[in-house]
C-alpha positions in Angstrom: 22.6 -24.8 -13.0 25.0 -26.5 -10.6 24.2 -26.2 -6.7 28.0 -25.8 -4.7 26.6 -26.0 -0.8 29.7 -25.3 1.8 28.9 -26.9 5.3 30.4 -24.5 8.3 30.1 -21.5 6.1 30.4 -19.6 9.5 33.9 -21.3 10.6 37.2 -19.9 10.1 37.9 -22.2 7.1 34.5 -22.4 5.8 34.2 -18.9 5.2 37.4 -18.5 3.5 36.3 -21.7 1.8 33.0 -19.5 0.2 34.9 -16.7 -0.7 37.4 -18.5 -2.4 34.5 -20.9 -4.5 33.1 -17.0 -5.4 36.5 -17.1 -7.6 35.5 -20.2 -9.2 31.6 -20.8 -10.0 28.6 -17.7 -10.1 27.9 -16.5 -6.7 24.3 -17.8 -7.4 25.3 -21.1 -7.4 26.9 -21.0 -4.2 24.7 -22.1 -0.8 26.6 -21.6 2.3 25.5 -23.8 5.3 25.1 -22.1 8.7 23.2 -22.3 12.0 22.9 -18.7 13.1 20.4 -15.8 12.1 23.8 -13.6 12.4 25.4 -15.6 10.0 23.3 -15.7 7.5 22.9 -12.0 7.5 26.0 -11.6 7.1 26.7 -14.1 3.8 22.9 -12.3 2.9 25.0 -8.5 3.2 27.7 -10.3 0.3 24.7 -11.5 -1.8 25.2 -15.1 -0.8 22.1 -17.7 -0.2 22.5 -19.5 3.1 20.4 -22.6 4.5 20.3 -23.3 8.0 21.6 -26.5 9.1 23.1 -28.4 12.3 25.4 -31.6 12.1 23.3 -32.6 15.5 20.0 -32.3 13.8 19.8 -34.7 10.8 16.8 -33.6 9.7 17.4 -30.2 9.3 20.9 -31.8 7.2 18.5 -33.3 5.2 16.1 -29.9 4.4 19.2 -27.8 3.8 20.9 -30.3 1.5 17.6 -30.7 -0.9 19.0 -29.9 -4.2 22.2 -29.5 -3.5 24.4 -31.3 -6.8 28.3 -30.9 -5.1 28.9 -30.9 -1.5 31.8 -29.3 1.0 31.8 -31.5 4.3 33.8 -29.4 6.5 35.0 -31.5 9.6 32.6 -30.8 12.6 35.0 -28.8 15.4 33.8 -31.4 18.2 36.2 -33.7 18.9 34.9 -37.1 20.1 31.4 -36.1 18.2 32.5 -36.1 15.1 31.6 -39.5 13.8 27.5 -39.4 14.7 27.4 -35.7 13.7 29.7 -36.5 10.3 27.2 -40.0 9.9 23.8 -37.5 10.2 25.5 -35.9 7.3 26.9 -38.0 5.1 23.3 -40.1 6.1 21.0 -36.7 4.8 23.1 -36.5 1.7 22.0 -39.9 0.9 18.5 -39.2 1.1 18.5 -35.6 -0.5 20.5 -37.0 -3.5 23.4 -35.2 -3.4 26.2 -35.6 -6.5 29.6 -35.2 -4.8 31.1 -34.9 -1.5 34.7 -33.2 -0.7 35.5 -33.7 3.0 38.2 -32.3 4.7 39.6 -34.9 6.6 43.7 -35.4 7.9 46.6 -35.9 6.3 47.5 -39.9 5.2 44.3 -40.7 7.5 43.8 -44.0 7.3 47.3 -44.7 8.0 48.2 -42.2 10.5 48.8 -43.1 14.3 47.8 -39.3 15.4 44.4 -40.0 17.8 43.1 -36.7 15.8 43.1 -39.1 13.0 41.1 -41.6 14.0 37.5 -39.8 13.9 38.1 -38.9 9.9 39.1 -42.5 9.0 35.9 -43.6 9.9 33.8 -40.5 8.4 35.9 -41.8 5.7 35.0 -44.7 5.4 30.9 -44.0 5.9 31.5 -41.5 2.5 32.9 -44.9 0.6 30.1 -47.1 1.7 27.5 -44.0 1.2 27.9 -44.8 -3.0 28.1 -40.9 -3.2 31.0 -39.8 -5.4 33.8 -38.2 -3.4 37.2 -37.0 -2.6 38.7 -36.8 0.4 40.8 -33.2 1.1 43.3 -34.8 3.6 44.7 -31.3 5.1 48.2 -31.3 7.1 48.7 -28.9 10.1 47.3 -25.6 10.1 50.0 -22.5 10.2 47.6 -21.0 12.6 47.6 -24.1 14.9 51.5 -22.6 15.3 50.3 -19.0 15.7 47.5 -19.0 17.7 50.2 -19.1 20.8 52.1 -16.1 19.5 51.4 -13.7 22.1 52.7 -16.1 24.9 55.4 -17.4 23.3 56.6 -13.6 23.0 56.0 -13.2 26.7 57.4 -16.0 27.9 60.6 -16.3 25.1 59.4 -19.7 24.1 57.2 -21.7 21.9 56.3 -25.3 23.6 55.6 -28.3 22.2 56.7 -32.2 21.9 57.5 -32.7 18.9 61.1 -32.8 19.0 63.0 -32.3 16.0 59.5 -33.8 14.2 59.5 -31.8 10.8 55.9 -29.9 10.3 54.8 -29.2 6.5 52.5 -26.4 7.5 50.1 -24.6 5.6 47.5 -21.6 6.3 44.1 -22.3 6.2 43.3 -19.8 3.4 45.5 -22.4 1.0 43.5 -25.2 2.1 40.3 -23.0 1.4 41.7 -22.5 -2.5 42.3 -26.1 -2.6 38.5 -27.0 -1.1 37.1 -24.7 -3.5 39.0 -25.6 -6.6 38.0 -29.4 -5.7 34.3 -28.5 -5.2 34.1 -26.7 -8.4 34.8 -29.9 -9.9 37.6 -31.7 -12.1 39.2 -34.0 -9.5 36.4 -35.9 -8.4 37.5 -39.5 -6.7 41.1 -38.0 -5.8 42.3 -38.6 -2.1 44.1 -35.6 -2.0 47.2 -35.2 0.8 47.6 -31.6 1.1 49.9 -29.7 3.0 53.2 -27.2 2.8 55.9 -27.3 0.1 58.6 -27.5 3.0 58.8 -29.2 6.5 59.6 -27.7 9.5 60.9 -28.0 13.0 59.1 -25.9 16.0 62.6 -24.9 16.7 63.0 -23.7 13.5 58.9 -21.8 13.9 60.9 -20.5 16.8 63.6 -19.0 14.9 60.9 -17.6 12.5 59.0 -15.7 14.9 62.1 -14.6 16.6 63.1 -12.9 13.3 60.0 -11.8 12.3 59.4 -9.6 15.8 62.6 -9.0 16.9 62.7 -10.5 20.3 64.6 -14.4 21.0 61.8 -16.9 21.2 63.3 -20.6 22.0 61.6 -23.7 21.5 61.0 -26.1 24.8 60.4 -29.6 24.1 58.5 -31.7 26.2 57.5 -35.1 26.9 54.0 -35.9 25.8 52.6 -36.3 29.4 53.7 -32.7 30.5 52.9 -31.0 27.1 49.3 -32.3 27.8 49.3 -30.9 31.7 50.7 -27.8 30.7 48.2 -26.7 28.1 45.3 -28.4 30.6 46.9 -25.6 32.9 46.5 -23.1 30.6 42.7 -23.9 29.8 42.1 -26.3 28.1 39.8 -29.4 28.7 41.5 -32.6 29.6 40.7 -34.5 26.7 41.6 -32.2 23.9 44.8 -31.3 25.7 45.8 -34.8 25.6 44.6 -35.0 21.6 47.2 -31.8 21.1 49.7 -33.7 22.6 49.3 -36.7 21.0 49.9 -35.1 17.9 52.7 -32.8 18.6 53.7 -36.4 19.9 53.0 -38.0 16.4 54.5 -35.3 14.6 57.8 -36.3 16.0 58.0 -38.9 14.0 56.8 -37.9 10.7 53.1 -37.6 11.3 52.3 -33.8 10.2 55.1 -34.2 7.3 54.5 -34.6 3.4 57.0 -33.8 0.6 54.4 -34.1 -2.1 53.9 -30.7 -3.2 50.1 -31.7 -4.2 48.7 -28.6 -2.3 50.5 -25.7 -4.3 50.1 -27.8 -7.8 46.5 -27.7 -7.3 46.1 -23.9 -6.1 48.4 -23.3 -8.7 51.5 -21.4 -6.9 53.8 -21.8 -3.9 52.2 -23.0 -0.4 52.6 -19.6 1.9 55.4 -19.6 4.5 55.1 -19.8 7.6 57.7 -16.4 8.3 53.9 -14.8 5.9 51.2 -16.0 8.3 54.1 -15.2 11.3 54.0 -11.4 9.9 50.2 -11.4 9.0 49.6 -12.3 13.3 52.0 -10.0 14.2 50.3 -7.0 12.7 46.9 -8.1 13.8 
């Protein structure tokens, strides 16, 4: 018996990562790596075996990884944390033996001039030196990462950004979860993988999308980098990641979030969805 262990199991992209590896291997085999009693009763409720785990706490990494034969490294969500946290874990796989990692890191990472990039080159590059087999998922821009401003674009008649006329091959997360799960069921072991949409975009051309999709005009704004960054501080969000989104809305104007490859929908087997799909799917929600 094969043990498939997915790290984050209680993230937006982990869980659809589990459900999707249900598809692929017996739900036996399947461990999914959380930190919260809630959590785990939850996976328990589907019939699903959960360790507890923390990518701050190496040795509980290292308890929660003990038999585990292929291994889903889903990025840690702290920016600016993520290479000791990532390090404890690629560290405890070492030690507990583990077979295989697949870890979602950034599209064309170890070339890419995006500051969001920068934290997975080295994680990859501690997977190489670890000896442990591996491939590295190397996901493009999240559809969502588009949509999760829907609501104030509508109100305000505008989607912001700065990436100029930058073209975006965007993907929803549930297609990178069918890609992570074919990958950790096994058959493309030592791939570096750069995954994202079958066609690029423009955020004026998002913005024509959603203006379709709900009925009411919705114009891009393009900014420069420095007032993208204060903008979304004034809308919330800490200094630092602020700056990282508009350092890569910045990047992506010159090619940074595109990829004409098509490798994501030839591994999941069909078409990448659109982004006018996940546009619809957040409308109705």
């Amino acid at each position: 018996m094969t043990t498939y262990m997915v790290t984050g199991a209680s993230g937006q992209l982990g869980a659809l990562v589990v459900d999707a590896l249900a598809a692929h291997v017996p739900a036996a085999e399947i461990v999914a790596l959380v930190r919260s009693d809630e959590a785990a009763a939850t996976y328990a409720a589907k019939g699903l075996a959960t360790r507890k785990g923390d990518y701050d706490d190496r040795d509980s990494l290292r308890a929660a990884f003990d038999g585990v034969d292929r291994l889903l490294l889903i990025s840690s969500s702290a920016v600016g944390e993520r290479v000791r946290q990532h390090g404890n874990a690629v560290s405890a796989a070492q030690d507990a033996g583990v077979g295989f990692i697949a870890y979602t890191s950034i599209l064309n990472a170890q070339a890419s001039p995006m500051a969001l990039a920068a934290e997975h080159k080295i994680t990859e590059e501690t997977i190489q030196a670890s000896g442990i087999p591996y491939t590295f998922l190397r996901n493009g821009w999240y559809s969502e990462n588009l949509t999760m401003t829907l609501a104030q674009d509508l109100a305000l008649g505008q989607h912001f950004g700065a990436a100029g006329a930058g073209r975006l091959s965007v993907a929803p997360r549930a297609d990178y979860a069918e890609a992570a799960a074919i990958v950790l069921a096994g058959g493309h072991d030592g791939a570096v993988l750069e995954l994202a949409g079958d066609t690029g975009i423009t955020l004026a051309d998002y913005a024509q999308v959603v203006s379709a999709a709900a009925g009411k005009p919705v114009a891009y704004t393009d900014m420069p980098e420095s007032a993208f960054a204060a903008a979304l501080q004034d809308a919330g969000l800490p200094p630092a990641f602020a700056g990282i989104l508009a350092d890569s809305d910045a990047r992506a104007a010159d090619g940074a979030l595109y990829d004409d490859s098509k490798t994501l929908s030839r591994l999941i087997g069909r078409p990448v969805t659109p982004i006018s799909e996940t546009v619809k799917q957040a409308l109705a929600s």
